[in-house]
DOMAR-119297 format. One record per atom (N, C-alpha, C): residue number from 1; x, y, z. Coordinates in steps of 0.05 Angstrom, whole numbers, plus 5000, padded with zeros to 4 digits. Layout:
N
ATOM    nr      u      v      w
ATOM   NUM      X      Y      Z
...
END
This chain:
229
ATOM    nr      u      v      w
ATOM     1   0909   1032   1790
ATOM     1   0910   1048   1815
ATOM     1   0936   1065   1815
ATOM     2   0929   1092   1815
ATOM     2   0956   1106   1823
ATOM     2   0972   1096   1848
ATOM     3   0994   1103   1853
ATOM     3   1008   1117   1875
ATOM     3   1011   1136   1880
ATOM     4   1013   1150   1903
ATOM     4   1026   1175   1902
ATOM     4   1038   1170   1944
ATOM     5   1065   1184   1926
ATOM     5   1084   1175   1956
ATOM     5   1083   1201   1968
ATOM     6   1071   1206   1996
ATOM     6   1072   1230   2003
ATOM     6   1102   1239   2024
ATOM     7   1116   1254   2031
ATOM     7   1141   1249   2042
ATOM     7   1137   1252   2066
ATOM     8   1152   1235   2092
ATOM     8   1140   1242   2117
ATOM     8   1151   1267   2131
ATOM     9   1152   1281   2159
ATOM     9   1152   1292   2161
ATOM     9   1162   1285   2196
ATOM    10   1188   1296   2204
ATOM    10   1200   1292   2237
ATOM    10   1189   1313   2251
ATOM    11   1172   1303   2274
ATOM    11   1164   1311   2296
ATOM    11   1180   1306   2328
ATOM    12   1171   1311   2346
ATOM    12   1161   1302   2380
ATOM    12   1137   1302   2378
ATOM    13   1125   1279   2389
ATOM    13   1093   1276   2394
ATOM    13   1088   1290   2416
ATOM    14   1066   1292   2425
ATOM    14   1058   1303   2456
ATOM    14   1075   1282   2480
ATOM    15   1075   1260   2476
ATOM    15   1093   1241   2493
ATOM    15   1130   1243   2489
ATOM    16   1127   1266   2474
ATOM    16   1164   1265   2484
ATOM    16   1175   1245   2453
ATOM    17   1163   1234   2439
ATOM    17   1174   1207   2431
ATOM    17   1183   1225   2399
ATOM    18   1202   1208   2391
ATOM    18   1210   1219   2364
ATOM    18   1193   1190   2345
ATOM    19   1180   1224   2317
ATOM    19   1159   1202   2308
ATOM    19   1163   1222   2275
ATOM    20   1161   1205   2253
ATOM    20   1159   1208   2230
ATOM    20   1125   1202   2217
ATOM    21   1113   1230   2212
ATOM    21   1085   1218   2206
ATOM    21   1083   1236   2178
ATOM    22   1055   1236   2168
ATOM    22   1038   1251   2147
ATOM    22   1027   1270   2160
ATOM    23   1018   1290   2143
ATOM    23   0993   1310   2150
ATOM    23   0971   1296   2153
ATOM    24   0949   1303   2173
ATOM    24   0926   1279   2166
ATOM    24   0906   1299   2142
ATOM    25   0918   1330   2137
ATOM    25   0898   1344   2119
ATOM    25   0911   1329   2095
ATOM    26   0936   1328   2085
ATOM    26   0937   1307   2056
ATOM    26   0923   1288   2051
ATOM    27   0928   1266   2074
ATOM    27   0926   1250   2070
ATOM    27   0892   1237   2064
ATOM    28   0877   1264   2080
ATOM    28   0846   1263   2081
ATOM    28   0838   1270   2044
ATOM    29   0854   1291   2036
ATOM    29   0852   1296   2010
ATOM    29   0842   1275   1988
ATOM    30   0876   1267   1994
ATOM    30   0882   1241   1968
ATOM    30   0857   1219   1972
ATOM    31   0854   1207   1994
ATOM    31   0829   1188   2005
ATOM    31   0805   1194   1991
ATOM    32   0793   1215   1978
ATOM    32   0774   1218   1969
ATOM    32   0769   1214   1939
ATOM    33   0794   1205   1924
ATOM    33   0801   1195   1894
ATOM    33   0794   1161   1899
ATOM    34   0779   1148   1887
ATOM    34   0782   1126   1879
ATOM    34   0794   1113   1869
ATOM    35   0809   1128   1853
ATOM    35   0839   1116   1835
ATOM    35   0869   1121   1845
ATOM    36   0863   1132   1871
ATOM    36   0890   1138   1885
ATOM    36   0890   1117   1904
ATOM    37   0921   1114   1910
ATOM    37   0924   1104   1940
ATOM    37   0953   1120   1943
ATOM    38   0963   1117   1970
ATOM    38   0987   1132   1980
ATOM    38   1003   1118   1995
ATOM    39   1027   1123   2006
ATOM    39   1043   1110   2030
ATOM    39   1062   1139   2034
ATOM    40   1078   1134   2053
ATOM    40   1086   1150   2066
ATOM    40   1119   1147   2057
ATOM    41   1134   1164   2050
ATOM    41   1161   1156   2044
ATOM    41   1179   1163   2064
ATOM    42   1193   1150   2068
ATOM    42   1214   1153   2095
ATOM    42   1238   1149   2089
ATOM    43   1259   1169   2109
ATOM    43   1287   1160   2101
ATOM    43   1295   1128   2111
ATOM    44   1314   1123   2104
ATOM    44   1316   1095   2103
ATOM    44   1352   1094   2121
ATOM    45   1362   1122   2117
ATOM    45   1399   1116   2135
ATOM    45   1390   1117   2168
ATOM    46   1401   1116   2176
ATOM    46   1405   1113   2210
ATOM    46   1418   1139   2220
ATOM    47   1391   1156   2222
ATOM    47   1392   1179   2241
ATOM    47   1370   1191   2259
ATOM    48   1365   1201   2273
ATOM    48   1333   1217   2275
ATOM    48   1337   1242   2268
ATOM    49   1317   1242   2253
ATOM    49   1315   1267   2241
ATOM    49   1301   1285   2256
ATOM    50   1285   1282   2277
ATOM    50   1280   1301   2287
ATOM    50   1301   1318   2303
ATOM    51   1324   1301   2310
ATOM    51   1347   1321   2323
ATOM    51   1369   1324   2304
ATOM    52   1359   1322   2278
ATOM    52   1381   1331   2263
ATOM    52   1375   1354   2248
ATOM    53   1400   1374   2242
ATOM    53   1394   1396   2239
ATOM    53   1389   1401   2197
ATOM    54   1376   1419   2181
ATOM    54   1373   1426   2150
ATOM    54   1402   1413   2141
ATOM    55   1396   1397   2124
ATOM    55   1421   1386   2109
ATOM    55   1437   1377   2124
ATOM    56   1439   1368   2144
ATOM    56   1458   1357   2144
ATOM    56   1454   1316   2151
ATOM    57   1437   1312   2138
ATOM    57   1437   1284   2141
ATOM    57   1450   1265   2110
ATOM    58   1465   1249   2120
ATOM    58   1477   1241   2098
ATOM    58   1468   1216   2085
ATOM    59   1455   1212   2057
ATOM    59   1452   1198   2043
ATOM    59   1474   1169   2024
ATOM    60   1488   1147   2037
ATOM    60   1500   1140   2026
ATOM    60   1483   1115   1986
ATOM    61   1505   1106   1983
ATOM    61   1490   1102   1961
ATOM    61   1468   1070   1966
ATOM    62   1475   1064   1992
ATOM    62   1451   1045   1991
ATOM    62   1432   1051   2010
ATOM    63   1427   1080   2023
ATOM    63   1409   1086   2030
ATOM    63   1396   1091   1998
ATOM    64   1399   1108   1982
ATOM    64   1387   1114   1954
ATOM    64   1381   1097   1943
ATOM    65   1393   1068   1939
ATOM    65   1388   1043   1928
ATOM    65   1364   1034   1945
ATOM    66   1355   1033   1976
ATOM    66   1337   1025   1984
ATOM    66   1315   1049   1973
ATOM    67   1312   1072   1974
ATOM    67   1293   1088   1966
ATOM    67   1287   1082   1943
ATOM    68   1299   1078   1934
ATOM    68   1293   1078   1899
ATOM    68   1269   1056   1890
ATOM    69   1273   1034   1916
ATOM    69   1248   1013   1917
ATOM    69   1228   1017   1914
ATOM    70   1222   1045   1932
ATOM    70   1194   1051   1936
ATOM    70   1192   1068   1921
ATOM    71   1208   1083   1921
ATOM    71   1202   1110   1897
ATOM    71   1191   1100   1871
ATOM    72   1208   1080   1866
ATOM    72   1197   1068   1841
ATOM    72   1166   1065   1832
ATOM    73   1161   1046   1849
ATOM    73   1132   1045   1851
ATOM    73   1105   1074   1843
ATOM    74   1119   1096   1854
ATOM    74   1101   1109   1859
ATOM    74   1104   1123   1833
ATOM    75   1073   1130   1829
ATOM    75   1067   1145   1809
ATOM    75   1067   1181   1800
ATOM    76   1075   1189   1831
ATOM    76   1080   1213   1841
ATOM    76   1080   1231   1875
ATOM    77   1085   1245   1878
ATOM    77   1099   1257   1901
ATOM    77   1091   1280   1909
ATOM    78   1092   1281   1939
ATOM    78   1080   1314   1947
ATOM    78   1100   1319   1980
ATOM    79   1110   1339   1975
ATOM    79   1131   1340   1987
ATOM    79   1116   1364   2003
ATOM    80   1106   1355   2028
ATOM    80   1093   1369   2039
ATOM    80   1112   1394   2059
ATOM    81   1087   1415   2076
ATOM    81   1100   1433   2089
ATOM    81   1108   1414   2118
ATOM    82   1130   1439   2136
ATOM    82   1145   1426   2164
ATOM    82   1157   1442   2176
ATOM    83   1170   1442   2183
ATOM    83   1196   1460   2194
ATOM    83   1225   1464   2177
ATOM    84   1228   1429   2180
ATOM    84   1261   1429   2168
ATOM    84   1257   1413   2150
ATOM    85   1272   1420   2118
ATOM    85   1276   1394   2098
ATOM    85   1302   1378   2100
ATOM    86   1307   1367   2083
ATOM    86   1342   1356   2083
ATOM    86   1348   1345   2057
ATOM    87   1361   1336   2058
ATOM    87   1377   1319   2033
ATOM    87   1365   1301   2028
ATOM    88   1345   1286   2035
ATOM    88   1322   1263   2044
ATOM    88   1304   1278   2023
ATOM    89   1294   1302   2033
ATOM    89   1276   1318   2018
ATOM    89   1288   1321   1981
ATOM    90   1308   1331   1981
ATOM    90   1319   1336   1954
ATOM    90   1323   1326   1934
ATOM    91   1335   1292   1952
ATOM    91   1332   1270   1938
ATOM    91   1305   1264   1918
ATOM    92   1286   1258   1938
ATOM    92   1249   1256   1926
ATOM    92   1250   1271   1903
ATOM    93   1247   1307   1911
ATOM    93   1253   1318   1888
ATOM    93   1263   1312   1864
ATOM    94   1293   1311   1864
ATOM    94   1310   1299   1841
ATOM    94   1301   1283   1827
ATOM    95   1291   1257   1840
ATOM    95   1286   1223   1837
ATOM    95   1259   1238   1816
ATOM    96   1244   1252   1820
ATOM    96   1218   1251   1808
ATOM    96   1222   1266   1785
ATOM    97   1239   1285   1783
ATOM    97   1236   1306   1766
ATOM    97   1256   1292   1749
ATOM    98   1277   1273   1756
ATOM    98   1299   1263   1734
ATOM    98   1285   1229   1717
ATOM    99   1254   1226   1729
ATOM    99   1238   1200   1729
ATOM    99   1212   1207   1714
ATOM   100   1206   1241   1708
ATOM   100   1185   1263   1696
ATOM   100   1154   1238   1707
ATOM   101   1163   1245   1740
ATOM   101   1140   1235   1751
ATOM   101   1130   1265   1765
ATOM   102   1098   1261   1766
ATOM   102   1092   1286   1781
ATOM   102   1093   1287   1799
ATOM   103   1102   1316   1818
ATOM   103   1112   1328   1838
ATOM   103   1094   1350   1841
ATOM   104   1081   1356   1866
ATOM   104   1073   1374   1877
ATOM   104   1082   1381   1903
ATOM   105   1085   1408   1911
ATOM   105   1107   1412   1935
ATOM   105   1093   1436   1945
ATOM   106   1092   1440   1976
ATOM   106   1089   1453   1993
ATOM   106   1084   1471   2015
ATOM   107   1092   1486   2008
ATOM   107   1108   1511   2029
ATOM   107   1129   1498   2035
ATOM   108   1143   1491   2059
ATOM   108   1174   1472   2068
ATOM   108   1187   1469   2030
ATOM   109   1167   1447   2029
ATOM   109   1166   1435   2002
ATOM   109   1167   1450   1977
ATOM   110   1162   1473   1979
ATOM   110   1167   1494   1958
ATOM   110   1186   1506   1958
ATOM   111   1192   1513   1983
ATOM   111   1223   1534   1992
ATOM   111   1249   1514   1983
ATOM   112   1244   1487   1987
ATOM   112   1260   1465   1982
ATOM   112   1271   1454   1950
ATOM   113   1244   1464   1936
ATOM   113   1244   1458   1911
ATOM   113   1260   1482   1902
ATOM   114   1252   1507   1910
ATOM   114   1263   1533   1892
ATOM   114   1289   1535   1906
ATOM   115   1302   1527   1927
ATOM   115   1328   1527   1931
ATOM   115   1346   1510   1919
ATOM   116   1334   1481   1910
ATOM   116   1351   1461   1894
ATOM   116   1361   1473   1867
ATOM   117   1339   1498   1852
ATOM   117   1340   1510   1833
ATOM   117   1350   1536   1838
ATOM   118   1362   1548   1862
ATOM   118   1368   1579   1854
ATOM   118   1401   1578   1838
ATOM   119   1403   1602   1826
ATOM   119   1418   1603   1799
ATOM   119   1446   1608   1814
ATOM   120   1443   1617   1841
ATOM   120   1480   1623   1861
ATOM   120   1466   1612   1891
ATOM   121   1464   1586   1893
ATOM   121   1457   1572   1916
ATOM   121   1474   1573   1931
ATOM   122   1473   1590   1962
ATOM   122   1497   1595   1975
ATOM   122   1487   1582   2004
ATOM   123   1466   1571   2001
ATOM   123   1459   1560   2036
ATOM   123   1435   1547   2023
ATOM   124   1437   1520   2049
ATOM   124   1419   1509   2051
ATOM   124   1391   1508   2054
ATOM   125   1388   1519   2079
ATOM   125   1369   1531   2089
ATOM   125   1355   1559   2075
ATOM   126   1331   1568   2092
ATOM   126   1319   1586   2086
ATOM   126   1318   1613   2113
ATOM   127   1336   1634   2112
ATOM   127   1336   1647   2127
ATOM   127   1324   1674   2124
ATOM   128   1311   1681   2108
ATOM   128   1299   1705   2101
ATOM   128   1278   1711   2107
ATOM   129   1272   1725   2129
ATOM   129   1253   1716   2144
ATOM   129   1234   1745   2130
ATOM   130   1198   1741   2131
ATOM   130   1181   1775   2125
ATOM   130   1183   1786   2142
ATOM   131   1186   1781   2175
ATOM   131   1186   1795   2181
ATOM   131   1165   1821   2203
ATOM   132   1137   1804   2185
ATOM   132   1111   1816   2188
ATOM   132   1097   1787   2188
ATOM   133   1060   1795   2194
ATOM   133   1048   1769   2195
ATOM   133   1030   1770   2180
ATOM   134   1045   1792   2154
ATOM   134   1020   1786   2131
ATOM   134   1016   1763   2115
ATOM   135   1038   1748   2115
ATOM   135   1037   1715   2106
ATOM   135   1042   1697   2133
ATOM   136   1031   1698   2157
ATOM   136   1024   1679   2170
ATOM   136   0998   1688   2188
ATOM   137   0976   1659   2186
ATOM   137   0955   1664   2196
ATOM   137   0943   1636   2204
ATOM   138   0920   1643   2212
ATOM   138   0899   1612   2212
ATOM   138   0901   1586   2191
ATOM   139   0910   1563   2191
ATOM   139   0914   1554   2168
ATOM   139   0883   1550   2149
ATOM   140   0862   1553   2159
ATOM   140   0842   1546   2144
ATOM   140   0822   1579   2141
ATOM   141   0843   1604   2138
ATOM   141   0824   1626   2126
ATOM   141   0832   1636   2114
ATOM   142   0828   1658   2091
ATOM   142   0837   1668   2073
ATOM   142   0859   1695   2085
ATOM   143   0883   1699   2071
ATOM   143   0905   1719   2088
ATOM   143   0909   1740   2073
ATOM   144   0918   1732   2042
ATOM   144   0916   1743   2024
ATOM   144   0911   1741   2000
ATOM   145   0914   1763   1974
ATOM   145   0901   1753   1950
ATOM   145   0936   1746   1933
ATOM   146   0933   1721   1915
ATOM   146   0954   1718   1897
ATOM   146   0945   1725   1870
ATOM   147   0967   1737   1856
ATOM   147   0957   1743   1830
ATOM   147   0974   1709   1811
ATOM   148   0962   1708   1786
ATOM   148   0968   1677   1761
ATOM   148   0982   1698   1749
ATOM   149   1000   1682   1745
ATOM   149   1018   1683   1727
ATOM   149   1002   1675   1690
ATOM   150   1001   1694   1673
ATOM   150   0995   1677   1651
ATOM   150   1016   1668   1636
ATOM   151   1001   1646   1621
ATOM   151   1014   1620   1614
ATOM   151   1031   1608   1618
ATOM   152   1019   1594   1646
ATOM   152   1032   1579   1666
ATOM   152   1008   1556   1666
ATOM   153   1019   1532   1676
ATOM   153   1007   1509   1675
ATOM   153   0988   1519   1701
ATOM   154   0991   1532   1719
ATOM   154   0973   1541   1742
ATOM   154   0958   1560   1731
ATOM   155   0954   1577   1710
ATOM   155   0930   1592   1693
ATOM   155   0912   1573   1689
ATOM   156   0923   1557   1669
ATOM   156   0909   1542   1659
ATOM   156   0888   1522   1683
ATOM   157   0902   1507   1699
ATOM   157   0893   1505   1714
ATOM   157   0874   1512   1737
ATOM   158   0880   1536   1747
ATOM   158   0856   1551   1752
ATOM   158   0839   1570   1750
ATOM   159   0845   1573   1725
ATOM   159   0827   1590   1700
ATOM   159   0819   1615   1708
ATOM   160   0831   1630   1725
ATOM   160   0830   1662   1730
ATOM   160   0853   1676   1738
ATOM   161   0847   1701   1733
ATOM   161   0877   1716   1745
ATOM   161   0887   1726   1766
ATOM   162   0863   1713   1800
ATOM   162   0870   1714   1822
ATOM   162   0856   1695   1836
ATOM   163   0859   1692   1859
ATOM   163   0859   1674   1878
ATOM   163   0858   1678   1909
ATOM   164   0845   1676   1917
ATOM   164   0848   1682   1952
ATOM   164   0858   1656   1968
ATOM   165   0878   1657   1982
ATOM   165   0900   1640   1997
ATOM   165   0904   1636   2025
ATOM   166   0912   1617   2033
ATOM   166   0916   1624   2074
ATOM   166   0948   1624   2065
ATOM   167   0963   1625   2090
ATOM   167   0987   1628   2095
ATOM   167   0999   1620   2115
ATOM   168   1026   1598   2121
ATOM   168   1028   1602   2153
ATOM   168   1061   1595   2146
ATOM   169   1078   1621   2127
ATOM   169   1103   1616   2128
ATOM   169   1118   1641   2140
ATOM   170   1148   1635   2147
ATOM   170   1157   1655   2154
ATOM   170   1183   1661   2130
ATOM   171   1190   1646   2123
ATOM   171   1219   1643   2107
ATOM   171   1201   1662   2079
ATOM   172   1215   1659   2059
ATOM   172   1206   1667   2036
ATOM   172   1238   1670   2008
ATOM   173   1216   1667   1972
ATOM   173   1238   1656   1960
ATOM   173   1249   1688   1951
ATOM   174   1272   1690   1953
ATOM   174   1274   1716   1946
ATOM   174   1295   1723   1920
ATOM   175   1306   1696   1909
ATOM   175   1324   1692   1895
ATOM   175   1314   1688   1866
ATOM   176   1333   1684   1845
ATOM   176   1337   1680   1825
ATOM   176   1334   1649   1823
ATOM   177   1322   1636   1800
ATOM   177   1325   1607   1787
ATOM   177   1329   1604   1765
ATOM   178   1340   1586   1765
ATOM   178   1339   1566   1736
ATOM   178   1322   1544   1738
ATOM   179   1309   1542   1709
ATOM   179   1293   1519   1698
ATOM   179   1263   1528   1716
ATOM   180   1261   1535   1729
ATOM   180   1238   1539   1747
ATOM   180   1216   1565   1738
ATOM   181   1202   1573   1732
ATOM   181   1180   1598   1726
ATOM   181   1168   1607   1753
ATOM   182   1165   1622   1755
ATOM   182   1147   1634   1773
ATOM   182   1119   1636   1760
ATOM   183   1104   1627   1773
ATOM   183   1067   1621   1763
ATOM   183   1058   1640   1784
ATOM   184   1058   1643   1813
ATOM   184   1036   1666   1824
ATOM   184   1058   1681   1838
ATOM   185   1047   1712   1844
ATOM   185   1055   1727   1864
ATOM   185   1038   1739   1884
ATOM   186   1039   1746   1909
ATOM   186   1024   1757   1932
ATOM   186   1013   1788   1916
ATOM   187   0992   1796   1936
ATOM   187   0992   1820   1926
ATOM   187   1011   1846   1941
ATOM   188   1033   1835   1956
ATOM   188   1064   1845   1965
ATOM   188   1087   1830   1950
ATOM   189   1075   1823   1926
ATOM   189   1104   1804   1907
ATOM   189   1122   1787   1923
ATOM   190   1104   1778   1929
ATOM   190   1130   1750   1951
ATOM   190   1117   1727   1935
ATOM   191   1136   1715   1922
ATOM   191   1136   1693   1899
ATOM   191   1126   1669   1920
ATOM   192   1102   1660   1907
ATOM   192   1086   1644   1919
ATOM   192   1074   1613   1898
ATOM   193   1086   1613   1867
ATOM   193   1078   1593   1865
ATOM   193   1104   1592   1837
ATOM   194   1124   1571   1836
ATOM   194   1140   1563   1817
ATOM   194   1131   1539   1795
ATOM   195   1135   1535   1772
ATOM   195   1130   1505   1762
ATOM   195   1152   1508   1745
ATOM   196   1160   1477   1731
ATOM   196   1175   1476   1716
ATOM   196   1163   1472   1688
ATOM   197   1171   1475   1673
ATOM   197   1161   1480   1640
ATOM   197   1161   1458   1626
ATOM   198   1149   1437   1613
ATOM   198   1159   1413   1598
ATOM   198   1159   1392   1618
ATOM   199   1155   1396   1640
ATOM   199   1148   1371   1658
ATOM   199   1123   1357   1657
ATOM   200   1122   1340   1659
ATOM   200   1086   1323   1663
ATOM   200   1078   1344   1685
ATOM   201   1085   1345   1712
ATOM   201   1075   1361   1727
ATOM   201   1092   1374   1749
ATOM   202   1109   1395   1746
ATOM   202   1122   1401   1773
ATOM   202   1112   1428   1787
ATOM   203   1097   1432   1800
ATOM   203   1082   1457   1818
ATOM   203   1097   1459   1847
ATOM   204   1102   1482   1856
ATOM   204   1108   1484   1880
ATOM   204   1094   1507   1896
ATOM   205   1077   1512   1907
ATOM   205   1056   1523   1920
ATOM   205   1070   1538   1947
ATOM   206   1068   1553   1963
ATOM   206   1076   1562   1980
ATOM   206   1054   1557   2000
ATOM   207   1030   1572   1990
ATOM   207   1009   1567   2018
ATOM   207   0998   1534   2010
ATOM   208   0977   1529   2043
ATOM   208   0971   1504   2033
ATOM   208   0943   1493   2029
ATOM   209   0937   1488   2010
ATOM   209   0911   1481   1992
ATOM   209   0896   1459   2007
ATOM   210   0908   1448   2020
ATOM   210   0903   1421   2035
ATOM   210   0888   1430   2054
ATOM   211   0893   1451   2076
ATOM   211   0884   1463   2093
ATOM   211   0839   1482   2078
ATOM   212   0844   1494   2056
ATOM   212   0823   1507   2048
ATOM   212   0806   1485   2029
ATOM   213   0813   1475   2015
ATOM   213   0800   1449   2002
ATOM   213   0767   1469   1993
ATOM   214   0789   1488   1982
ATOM   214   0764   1501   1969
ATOM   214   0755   1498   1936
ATOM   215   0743   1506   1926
ATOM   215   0749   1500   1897
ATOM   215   0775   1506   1880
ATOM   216   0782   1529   1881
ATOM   216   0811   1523   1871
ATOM   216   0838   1504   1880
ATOM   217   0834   1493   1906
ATOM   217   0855   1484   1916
ATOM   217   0838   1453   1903
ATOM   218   0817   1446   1904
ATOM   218   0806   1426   1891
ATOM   218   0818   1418   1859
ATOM   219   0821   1441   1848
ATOM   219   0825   1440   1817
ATOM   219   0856   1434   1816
ATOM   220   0874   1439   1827
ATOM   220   0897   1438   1836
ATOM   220   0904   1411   1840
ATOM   221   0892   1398   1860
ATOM   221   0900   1366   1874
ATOM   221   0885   1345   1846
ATOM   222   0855   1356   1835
ATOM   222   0850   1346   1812
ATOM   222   0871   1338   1785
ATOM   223   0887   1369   1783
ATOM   223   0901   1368   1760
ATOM   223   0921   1344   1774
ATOM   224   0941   1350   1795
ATOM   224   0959   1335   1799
ATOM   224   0955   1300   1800
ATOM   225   0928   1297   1805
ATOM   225   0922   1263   1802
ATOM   225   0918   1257   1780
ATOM   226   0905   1274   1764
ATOM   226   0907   1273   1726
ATOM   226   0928   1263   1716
ATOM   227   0950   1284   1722
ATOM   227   0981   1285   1709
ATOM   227   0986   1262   1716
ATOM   228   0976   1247   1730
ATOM   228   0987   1212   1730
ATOM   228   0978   1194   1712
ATOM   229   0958   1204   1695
ATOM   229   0945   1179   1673
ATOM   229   0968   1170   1656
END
């Protein structure tokens, strides 16, 4: 039986209450593998994250020593979309990619991944905003078309040289990386899908596949449960 640890995500519920949950569209995803199961990964230091602001929550080394419990276990990771990531978030990242466990990431979760990697990282956060609402829309209709990158583990993967996508970001990656490729672009070149090279599996997605669960976003969550054999 796989694992796969999905990362949680700080809210307010409708009752006011501070609450750390899943997407229920992931989590509906993964449920339909017979050879998967999931849990939810949570920070483990003493803060709420919902009133804490991008990075700044602090990781000591036996909060990491407690993560490492569960992390362990798992067979791989999906660092889903949100509002705010943190050092919570980067960690997962790290832990997976320094453990060449598979990682699939986001939107939040993408912006998160390509900032741990830009080549003159000068901020945390993501402030670059489009601007326009050509990349934000309905989460379950098509917004725009992405073009594949060839020979990229996402060609291969979804075996053509475009793709129709939803969208519901505002930030965007506008920078330079290391170690990281760029696999798709918009048809307005706003870098929309990174992987790393030589990894079992590291993809970082911008729109979200979870939401369309169409056939390519199918081939996608396929490959990534594969990359766990």
């Amino acid at each position: 039986m796989k694992i796969i640890g999905i990362v949680g995500r700080s809210y307010y519920n409708r009752d006011k209450q501070k609450i750390i949950q899943v997407n229920e569209c992931i989590r509906k995803c993964f449920s339909n593998y017979d050879d998967v199961t999931f849990l939810t990964i949570l920070p483990t230091n003493d803060c709420y994250y919902v009133d804490t602001k991008m990075g700044e929550d602090k990781l000591s080394y036996k909060d990491k020593s407690k993560l490492d419990k569960i992390l362990d276990i798992c067979d791989g990771f999906v660092v889903p979309g949100g509002s705010s990531w943190y050092n919570f978030d980067e960690y997962v990242i790290d832990y997976a990619i320094r453990n060449n466990k598979s990682l699939l990431c986001i939107c939040l979760g993408f912006q998160a991944l390509c900032s741990m990697y830009a080549k003159n990282r000068i901020r945390f956060d993501m402030t670059d905003n489009l601007g326009n609402d050509s990349h934000h829309g309905p989460e379950d209709k098509y917004i725009h078309k992405n073009n594949i990158v060839n020979d990229t583990k996402l060609r291969d993967i979804i075996g053509k040289d475009s793709i129709l996508v939803n969208s519901v970001h505002n930030s965007y990656v506008n920078f330079e990386m290391k170690e990281l490729v760029i696999s798709a672009f918009s048809s307005d070149n706003v870098i929309e899908a990174v992987e790393m090279p030589g990894s079992k599996f590291v993809i970082g997605l911008e729109w979200h596949p979870e939401y369309l669960m169409d056939s390519d976003s199918i081939k996608i969550f396929d490959a990534f449960v594969n990359s766990m054999n």
